[in-house]
C-alpha positions as CSV (number, residue, x, y, z in Angstrom):
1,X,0.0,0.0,0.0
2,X,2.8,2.6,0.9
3,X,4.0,1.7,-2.4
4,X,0.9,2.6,-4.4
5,X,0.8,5.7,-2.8
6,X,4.2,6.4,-3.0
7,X,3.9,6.0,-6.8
8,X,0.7,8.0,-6.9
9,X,1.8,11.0,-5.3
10,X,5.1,10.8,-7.3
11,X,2.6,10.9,-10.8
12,X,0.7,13.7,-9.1
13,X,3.7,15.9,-8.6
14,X,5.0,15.1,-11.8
15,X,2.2,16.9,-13.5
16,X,2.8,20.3,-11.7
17,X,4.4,23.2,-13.3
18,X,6.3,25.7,-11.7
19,X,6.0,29.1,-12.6
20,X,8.0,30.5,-15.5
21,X,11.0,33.1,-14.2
22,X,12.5,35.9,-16.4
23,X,16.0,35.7,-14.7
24,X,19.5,37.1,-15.8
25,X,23.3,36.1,-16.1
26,X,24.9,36.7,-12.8
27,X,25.1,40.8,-12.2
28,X,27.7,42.9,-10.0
29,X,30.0,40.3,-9.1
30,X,32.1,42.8,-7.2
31,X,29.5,44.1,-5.3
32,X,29.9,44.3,-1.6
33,X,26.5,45.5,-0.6
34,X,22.7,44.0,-1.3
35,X,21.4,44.7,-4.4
36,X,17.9,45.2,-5.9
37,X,16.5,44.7,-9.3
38,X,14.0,46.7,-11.1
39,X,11.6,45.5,-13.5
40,X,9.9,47.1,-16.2
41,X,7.2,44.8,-17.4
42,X,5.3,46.1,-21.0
43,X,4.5,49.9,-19.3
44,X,3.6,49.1,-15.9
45,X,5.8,51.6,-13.6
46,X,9.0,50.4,-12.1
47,X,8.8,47.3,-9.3
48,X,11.5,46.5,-7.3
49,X,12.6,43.2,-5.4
50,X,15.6,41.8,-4.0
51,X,18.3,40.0,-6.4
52,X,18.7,36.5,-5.7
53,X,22.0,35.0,-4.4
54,X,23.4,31.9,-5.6
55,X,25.5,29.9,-3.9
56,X,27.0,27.5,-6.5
57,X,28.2,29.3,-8.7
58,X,28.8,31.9,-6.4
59,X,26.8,35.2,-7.7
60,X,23.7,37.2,-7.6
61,X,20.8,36.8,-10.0
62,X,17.9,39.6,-10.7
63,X,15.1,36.6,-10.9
64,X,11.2,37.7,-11.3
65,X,8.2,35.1,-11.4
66,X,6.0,35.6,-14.1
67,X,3.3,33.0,-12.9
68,X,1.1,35.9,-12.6
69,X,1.2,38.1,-15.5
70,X,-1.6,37.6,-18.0
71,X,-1.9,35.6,-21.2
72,X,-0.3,37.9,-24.0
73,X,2.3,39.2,-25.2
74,X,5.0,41.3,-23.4
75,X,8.4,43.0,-22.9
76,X,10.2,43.0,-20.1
77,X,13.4,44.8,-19.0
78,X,15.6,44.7,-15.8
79,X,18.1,47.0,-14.1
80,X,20.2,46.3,-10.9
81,X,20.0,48.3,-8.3
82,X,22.4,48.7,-5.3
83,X,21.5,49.9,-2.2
84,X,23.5,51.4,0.6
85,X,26.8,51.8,-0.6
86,X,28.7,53.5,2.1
87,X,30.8,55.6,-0.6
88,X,28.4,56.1,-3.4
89,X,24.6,55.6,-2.0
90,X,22.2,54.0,-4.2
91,X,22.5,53.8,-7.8
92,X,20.8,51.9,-10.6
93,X,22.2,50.7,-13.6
94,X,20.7,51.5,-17.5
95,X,18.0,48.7,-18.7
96,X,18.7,45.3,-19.4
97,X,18.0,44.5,-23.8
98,X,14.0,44.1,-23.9
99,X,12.9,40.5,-23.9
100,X,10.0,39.9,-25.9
101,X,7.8,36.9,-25.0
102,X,4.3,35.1,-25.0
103,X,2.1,33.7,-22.5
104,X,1.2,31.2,-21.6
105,X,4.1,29.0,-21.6
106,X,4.8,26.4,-21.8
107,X,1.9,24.9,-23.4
108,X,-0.5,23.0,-20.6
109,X,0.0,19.6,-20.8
110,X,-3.2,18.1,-22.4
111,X,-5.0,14.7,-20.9
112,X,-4.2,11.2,-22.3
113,X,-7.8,9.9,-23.9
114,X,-8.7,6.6,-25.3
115,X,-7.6,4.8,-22.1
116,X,-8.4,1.0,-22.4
117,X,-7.7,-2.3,-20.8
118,X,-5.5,-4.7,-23.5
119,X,-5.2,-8.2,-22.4
């Protein structure tokens, strides 16, 4: 029985999809205090959040989940942002290329049909 369910739940997960992520190549590698990425998604204003750190291989990431945007298409582009420097303050760096890109994605998975018993 713990089998069966063990198998069960493993087909279950297996049919989740995690939400796509605009992310880019590792950004301020010298950088000795946090940073913060903007995003500019189509012409929404500005939204911040934190840059992601990566531990293997060693960097930080601007990384921004795009689970909840609507079906369409879009541009996005990115800055880095850091904040607190003790010599310069904060300062942000220009825009990232635009990426264009389409929603939703990837493609749902769609239902096997036609399911029979063979002997």
């Amino acid at each position: 029985m713990k089998s069966f369910a063990s198998v069960v739940l493993m087909l279950i997960s297996s049919l989740a999809w995690g939400a796509p992520f605009v992310q880019s190549l590792p950004v301020a590698p010298g950088a000795t205090t946090s940073l913060q990425c903007g995003v500019l998604l189509d012409a929404t204003p500005k939204v911040v959040i934190p840059a992601t750190a990566l531990i293997t291989p060693a960097g930080t990431i601007c990384k921004f989940d795009v689970g909840a945007v609507p079906v369409g298409q879009h541009t996005i582009t990115m800055t880095v942002i850091t904040t607190n420097d003790p010599k310069y303050g904060s300062q942000e760096s220009p825009p990232s290329v635009p990426l264009a890109f389409s929603l939703p994605w990837p493609t749902p998975l769609v239902a096997p049909g036609g399911l029979q018993l063979t002997p």
